[in-house]
C-alpha positions as CSV (number, residue, x, y, z in Angstrom):
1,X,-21.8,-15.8,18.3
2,X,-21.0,-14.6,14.6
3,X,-17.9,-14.2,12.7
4,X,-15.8,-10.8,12.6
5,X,-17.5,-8.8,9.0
6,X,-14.6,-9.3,6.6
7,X,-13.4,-6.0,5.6
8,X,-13.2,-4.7,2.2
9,X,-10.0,-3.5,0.9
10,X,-9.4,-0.1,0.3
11,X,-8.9,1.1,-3.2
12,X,-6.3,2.8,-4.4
13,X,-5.4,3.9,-7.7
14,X,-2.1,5.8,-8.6
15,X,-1.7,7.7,-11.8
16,X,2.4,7.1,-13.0
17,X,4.5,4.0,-12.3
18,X,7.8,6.2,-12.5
19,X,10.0,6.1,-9.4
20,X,7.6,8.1,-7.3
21,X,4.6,5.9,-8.4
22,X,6.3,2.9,-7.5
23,X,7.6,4.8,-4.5
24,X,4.3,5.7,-3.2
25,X,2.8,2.1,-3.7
26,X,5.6,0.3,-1.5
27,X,5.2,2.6,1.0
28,X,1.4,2.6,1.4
29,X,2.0,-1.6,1.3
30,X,4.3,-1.3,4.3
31,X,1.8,0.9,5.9
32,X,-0.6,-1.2,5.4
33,X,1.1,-4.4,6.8
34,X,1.6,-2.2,10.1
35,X,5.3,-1.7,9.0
36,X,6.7,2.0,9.1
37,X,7.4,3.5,5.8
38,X,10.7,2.6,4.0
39,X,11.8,6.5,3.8
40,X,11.0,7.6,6.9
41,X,13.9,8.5,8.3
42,X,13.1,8.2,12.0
43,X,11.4,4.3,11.4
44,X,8.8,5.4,13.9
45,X,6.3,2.2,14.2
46,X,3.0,2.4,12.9
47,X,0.8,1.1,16.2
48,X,-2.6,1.7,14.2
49,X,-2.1,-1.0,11.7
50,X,-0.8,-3.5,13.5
51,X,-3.6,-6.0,12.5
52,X,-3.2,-5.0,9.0
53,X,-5.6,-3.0,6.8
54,X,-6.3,-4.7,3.2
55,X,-5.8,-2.6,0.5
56,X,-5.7,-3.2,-3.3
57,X,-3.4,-0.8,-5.2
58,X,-3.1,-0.2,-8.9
59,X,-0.7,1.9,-10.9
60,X,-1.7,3.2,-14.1
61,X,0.6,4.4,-16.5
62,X,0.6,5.3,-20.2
63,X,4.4,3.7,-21.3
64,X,5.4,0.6,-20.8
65,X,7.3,-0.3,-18.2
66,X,8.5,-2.2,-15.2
67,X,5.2,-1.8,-12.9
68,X,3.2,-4.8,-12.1
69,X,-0.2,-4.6,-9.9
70,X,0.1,-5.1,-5.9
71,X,-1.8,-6.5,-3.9
């Protein structure tokens, strides 16, 4: 009997690290951990996620700033 295929981590890539960059990014990490997202205002649970899907998220932005990569 084998081992489960590891599964590779979805890529994503989001253009601008201002407050809705950043925004986005936490959001899609709490989605991703199974957790609902933090402005949702009726915290419905995610039941899809619950094991967790990896994903690997990047913000690009041209200033310098206060971003640092997620994973």
């Amino acid at each position: 009997m084998g081992s489960l295929p590891v599964q590779q981590p979805f890529r994503i890539l989001i253009a601008g690290g201002a407050y809705a960059g950043v925004s986005a990014a936490v959001n899609l990490l709490d989605l991703s951990l199974g957790r609902p997202a933090r402005l949702d205002p009726d915290k419905v649970p995610v039941h899809e996620a619950r094991n967790g899907v990896p994903v690997e998220i990047h913000i690009v932005d041209e200033r310098d700033g206060y971003c640092k990569t997620m994973t």
